[in-house]
N, C-alpha and C positions, 0 to 999 in steps of 0.2 A: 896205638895206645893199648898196652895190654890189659884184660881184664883179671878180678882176683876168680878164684875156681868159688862154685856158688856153697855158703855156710850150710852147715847139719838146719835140719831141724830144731835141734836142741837148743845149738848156738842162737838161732833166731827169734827162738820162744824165749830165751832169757833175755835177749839186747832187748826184744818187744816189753819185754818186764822191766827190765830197769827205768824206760823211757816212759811206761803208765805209772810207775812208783814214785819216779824222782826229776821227769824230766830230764831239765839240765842240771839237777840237783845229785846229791850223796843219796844212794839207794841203801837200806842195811840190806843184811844177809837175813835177819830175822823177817824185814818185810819182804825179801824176794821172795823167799820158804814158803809165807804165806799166798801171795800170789797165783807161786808155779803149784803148790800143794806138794813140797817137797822137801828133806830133810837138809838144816843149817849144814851142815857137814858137806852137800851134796851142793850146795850152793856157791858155799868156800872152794872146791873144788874146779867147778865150773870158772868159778872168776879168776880163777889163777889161769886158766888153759886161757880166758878170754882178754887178760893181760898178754900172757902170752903173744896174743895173735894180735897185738896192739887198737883190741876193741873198746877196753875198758882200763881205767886207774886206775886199781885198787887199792883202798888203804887200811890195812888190818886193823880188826877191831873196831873201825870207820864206818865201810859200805864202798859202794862201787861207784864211780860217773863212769860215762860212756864215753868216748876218746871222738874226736870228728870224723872217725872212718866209721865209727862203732853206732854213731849221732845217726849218720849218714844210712846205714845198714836199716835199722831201726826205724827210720821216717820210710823209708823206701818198703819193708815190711806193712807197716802199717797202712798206707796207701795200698798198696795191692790186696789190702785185707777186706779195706769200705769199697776197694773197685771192687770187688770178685761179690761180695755181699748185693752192692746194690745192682749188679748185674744178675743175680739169682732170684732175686726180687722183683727188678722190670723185665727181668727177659725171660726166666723160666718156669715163675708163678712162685715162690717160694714166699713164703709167710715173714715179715721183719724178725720173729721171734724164732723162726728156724734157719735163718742164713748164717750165724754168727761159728756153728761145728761146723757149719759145709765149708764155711770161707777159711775158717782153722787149718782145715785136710786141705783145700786147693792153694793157699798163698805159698807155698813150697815150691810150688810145684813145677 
């Protein structure tokens, strides 16, 4: 079984955004901006490359769903986010209200 090569950064801060926006619903481009804190323009951008890489639908002028590889990518993120959180909290003393940047930097990783 071969595995796919592991997504940017980028790529998996937006799949993680689409999937807090919209679920398995139509994300806009307007609410992603908001979310990631970053320019409509630069969002349209992104969704195209993320089409591309057959993670997401797009549909112009619409918003975005996440495709079942993209669905998939996105759950699997997010789990490693509350693992890595609640693991900085029961194992390394970390405070509930400072795990959320640490687990940001390490779910990459």
């Amino acid at each position: 079984m071969s595995s796919s090569p592991p997504l940017s950064t980028s790529v998996g801060d937006y799949l993680k955004a689409i999937w807090l926006v919209a679920g398995d619903g139509l994300a806009t481009t307007t609410a992603l901006a908001e979310q990631l804190g970053v320019s409509a323009p630069s969002v349209s951008a992104m969704l195209a490359k993320l089409q591309e890489g057959k993670l997401v639908r797009h549909e112009r002028y619409r918003g975005a769903r996440l495709s079942a590889r993209g669905r998939r990518e996105a759950l699997r993120l997010m789990r490693r986010h509350r693992l890595i959180e609640t693991f900085l909290h029961l194992h390394l003393g970390y405070g509930w209200d400072e795990v959320h940047g640490e687990a940001e930097r390490l779910e990459h990783a």
